[in-house]
LUMLUMDREN-2810 file (N, C-alpha, C; in Angstrom, 1 decimal):
<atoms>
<atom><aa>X</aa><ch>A</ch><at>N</at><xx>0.8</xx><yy>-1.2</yy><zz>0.0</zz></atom>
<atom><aa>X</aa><ch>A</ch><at>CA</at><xx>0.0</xx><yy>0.0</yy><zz>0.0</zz></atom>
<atom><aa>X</aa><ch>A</ch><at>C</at><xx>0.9</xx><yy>1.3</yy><zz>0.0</zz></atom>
<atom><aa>X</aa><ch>A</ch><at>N</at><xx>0.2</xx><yy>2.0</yy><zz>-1.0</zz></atom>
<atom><aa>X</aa><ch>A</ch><at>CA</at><xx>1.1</xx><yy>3.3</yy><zz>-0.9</zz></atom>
<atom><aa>X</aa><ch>A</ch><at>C</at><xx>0.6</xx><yy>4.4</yy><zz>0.6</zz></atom>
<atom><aa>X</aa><ch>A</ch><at>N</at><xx>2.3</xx><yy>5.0</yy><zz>1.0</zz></atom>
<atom><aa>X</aa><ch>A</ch><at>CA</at><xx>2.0</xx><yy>6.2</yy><zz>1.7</zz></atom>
<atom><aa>X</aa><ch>A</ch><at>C</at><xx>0.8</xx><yy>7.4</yy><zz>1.5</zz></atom>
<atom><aa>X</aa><ch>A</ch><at>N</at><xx>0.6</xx><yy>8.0</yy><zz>2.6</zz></atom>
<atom><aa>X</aa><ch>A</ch><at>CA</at><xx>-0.5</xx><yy>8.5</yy><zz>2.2</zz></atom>
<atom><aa>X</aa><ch>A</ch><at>C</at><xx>0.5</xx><yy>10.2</yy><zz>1.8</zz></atom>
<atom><aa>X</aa><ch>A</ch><at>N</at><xx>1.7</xx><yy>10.2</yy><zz>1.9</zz></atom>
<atom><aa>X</aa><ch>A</ch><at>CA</at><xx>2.2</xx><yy>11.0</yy><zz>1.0</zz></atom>
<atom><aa>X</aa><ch>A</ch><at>C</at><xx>2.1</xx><yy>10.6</yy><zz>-0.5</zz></atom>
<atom><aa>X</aa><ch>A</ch><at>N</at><xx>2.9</xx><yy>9.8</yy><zz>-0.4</zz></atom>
<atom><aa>X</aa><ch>A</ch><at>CA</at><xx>2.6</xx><yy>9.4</yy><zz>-2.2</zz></atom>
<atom><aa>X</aa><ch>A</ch><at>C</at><xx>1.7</xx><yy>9.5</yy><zz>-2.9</zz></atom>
<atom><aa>X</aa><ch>A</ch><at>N</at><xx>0.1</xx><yy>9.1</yy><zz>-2.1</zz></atom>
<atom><aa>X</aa><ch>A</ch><at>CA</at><xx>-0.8</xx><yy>9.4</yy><zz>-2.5</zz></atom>
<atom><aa>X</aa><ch>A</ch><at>C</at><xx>-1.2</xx><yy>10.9</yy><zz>-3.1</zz></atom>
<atom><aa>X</aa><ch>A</ch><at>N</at><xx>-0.8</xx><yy>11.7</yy><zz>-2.3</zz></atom>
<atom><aa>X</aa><ch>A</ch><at>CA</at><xx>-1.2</xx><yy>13.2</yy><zz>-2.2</zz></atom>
<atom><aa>X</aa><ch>A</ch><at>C</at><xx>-0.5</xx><yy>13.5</yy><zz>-3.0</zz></atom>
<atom><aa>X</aa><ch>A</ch><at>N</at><xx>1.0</xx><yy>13.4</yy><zz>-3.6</zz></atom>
<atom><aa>X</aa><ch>A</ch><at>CA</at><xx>1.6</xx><yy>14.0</yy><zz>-4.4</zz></atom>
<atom><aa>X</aa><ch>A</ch><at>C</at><xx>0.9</xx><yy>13.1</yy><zz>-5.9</zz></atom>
<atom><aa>X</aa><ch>A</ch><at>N</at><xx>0.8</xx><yy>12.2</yy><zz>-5.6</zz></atom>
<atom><aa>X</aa><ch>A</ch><at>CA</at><xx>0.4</xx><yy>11.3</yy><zz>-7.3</zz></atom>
<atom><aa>X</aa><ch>A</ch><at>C</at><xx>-1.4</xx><yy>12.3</yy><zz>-7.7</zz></atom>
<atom><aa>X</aa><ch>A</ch><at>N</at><xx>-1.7</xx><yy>12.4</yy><zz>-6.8</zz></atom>
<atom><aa>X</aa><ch>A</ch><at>CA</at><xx>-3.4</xx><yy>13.3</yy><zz>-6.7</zz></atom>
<atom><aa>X</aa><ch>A</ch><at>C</at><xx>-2.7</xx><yy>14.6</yy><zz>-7.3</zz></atom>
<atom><aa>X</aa><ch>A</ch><at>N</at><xx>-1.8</xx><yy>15.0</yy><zz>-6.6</zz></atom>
<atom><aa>X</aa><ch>A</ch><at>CA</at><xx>-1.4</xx><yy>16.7</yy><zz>-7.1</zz></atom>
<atom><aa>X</aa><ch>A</ch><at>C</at><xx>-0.9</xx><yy>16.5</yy><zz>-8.9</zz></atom>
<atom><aa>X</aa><ch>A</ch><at>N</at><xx>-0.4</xx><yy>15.7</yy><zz>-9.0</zz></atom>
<atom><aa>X</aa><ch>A</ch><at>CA</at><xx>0.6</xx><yy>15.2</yy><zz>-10.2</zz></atom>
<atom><aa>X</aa><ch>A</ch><at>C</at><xx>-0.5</xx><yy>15.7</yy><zz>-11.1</zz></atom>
<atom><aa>X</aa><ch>A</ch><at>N</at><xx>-1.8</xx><yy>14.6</yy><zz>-10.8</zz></atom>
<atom><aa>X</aa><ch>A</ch><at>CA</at><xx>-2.7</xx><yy>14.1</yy><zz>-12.2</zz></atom>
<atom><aa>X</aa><ch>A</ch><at>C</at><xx>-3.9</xx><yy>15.6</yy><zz>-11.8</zz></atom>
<atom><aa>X</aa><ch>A</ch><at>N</at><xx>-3.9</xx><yy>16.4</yy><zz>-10.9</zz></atom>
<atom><aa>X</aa><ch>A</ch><at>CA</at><xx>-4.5</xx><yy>17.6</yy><zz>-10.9</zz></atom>
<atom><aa>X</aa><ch>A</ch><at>C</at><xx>-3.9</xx><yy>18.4</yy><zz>-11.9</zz></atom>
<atom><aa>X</aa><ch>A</ch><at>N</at><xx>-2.8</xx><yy>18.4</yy><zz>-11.7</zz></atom>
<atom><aa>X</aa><ch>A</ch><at>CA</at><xx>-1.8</xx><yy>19.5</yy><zz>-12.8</zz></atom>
<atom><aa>X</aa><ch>A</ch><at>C</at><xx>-2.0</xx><yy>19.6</yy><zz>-13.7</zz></atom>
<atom><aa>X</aa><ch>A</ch><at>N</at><xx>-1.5</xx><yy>18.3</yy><zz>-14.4</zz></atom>
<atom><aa>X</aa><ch>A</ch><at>CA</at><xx>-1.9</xx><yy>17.9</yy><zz>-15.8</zz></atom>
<atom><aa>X</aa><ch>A</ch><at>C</at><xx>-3.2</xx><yy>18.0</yy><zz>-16.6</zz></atom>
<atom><aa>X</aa><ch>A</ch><at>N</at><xx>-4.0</xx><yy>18.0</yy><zz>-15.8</zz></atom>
<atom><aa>X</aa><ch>A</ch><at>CA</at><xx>-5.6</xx><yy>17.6</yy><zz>-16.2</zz></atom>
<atom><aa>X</aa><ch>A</ch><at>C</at><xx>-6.4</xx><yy>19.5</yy><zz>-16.0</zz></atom>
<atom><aa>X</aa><ch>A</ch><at>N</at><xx>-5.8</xx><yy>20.3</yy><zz>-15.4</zz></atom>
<atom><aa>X</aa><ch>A</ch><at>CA</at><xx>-6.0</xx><yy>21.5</yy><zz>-14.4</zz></atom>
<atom><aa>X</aa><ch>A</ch><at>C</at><xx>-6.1</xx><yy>21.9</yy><zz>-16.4</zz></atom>
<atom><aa>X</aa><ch>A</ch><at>N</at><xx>-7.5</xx><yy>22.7</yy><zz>-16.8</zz></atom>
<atom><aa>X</aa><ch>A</ch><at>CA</at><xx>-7.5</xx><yy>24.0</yy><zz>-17.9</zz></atom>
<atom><aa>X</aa><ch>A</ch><at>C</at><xx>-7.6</xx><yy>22.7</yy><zz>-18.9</zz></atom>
<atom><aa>X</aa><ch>A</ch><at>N</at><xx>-7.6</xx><yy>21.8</yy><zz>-18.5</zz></atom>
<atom><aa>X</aa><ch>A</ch><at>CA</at><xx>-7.7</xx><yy>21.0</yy><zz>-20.3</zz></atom>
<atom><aa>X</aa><ch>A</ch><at>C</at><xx>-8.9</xx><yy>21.2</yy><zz>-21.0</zz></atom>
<atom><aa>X</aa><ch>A</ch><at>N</at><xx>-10.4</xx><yy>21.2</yy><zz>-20.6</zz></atom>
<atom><aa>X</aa><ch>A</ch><at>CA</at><xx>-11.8</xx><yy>21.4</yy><zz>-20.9</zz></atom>
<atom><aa>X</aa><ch>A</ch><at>C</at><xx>-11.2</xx><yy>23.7</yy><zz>-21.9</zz></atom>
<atom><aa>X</aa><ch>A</ch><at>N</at><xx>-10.8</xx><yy>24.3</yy><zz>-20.9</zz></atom>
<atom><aa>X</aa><ch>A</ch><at>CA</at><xx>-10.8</xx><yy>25.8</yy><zz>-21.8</zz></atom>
<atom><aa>X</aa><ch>A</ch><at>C</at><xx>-9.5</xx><yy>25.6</yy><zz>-22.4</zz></atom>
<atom><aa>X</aa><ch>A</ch><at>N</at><xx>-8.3</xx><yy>24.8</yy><zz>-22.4</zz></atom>
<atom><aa>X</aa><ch>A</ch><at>CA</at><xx>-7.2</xx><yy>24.8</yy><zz>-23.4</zz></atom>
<atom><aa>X</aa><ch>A</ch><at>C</at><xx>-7.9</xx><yy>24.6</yy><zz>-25.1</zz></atom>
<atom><aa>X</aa><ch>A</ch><at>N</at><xx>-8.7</xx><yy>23.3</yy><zz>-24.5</zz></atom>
<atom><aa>X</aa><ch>A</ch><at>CA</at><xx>-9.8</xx><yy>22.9</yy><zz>-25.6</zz></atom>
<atom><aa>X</aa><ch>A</ch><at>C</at><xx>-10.6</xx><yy>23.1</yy><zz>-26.5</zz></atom>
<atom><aa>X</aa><ch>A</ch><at>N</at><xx>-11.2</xx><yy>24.1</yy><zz>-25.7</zz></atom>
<atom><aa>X</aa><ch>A</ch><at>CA</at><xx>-11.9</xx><yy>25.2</yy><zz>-26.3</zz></atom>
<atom><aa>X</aa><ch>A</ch><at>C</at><xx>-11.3</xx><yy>26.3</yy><zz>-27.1</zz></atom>
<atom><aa>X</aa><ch>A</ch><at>N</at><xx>-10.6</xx><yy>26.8</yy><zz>-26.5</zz></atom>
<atom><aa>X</aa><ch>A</ch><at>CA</at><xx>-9.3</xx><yy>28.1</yy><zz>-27.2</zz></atom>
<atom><aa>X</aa><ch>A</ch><at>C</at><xx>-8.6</xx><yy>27.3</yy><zz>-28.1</zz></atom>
<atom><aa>X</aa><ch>A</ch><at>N</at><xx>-8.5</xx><yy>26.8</yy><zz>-28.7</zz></atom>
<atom><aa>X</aa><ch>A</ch><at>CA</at><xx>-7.9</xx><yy>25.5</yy><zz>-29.4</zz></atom>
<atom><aa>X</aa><ch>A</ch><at>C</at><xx>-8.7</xx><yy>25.5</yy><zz>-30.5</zz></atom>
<atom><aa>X</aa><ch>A</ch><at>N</at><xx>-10.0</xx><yy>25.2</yy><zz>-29.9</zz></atom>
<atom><aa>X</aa><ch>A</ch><at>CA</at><xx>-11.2</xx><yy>24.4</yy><zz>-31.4</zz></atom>
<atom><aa>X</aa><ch>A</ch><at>C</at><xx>-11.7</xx><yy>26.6</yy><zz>-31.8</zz></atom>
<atom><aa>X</aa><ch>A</ch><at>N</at><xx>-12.0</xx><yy>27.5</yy><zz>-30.7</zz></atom>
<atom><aa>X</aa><ch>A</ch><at>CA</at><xx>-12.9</xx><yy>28.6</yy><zz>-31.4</zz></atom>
<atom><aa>X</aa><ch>A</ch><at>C</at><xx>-12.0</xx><yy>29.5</yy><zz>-31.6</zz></atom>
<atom><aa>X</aa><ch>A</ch><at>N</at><xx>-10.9</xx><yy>29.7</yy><zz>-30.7</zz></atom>
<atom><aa>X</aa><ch>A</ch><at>CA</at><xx>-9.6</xx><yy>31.3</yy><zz>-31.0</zz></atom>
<atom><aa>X</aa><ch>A</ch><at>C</at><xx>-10.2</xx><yy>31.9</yy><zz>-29.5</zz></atom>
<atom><aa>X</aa><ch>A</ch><at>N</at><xx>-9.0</xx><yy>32.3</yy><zz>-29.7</zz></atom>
<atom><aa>X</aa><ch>A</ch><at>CA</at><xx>-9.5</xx><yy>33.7</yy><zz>-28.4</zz></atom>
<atom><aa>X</aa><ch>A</ch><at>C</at><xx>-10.6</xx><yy>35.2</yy><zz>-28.8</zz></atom>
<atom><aa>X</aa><ch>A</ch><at>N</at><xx>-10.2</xx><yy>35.4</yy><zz>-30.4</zz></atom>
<atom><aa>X</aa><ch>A</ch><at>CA</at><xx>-10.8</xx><yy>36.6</yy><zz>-30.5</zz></atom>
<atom><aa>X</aa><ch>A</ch><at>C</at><xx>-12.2</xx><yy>36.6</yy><zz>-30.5</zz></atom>
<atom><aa>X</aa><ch>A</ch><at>N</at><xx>-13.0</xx><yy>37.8</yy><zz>-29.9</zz></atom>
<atom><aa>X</aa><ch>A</ch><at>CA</at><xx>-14.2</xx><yy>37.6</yy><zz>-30.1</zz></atom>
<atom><aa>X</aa><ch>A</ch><at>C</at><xx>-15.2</xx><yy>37.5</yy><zz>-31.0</zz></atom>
<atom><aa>X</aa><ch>A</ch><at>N</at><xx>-16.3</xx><yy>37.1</yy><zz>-31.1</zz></atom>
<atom><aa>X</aa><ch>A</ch><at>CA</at><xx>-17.1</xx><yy>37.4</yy><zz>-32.5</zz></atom>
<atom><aa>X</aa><ch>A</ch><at>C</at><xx>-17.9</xx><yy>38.7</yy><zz>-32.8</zz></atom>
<atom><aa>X</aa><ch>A</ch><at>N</at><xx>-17.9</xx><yy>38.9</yy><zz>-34.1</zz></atom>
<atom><aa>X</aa><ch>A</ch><at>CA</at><xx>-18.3</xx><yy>39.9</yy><zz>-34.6</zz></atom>
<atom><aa>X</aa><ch>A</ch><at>C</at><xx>-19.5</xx><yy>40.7</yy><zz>-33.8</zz></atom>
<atom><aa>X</aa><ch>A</ch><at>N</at><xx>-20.0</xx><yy>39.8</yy><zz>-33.4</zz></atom>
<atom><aa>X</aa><ch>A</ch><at>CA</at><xx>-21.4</xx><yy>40.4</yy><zz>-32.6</zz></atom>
<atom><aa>X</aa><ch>A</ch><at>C</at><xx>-21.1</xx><yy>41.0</yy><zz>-31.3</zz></atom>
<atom><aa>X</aa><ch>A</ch><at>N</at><xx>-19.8</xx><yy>40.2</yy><zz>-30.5</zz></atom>
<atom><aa>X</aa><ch>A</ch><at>CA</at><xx>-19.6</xx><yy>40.7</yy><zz>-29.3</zz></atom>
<atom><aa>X</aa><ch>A</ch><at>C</at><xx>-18.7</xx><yy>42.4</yy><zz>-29.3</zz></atom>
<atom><aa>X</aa><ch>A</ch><at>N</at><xx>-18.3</xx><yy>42.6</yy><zz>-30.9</zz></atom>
<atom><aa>X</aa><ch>A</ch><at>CA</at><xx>-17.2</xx><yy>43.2</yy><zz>-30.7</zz></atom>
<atom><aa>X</aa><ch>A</ch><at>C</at><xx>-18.2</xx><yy>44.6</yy><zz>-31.3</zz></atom>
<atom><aa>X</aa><ch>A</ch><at>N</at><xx>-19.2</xx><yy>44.5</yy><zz>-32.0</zz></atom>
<atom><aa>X</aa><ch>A</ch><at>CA</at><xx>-19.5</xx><yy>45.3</yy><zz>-32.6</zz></atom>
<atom><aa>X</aa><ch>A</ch><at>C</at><xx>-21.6</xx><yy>46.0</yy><zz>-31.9</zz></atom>
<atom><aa>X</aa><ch>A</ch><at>N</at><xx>-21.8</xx><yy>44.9</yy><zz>-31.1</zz></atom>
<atom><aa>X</aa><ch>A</ch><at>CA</at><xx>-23.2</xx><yy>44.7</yy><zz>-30.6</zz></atom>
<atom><aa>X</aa><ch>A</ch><at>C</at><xx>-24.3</xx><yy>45.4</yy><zz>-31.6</zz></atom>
<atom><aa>X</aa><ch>A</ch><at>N</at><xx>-24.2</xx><yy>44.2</yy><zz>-32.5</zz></atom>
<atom><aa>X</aa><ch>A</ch><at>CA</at><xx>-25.1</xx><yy>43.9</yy><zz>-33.7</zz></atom>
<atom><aa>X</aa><ch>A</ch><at>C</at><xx>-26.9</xx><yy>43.3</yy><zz>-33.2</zz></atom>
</atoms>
């Protein structure tokens, strides 16, 4: 059985990694700039 350190740091590990992936994803598939409607209030 692992330490209940190990544990905590392996939990912080796979937080890190995983932390912004859902809006990396997003900024990725739409851009950051806004759209014409937001920029102009059409």
């Amino acid at each position: 059985m692992a330490s209940k350190t190990k544990k905590t740091e392996y939990i912080r590990e796979k937080k890190r990694t995983t932390s912004g992936k859902k809006r990396k994803a997003a900024v990725r598939t739409n851009g950051t700039t806004k759209s014409s409607k937001e920029l102009f209030k059409d």
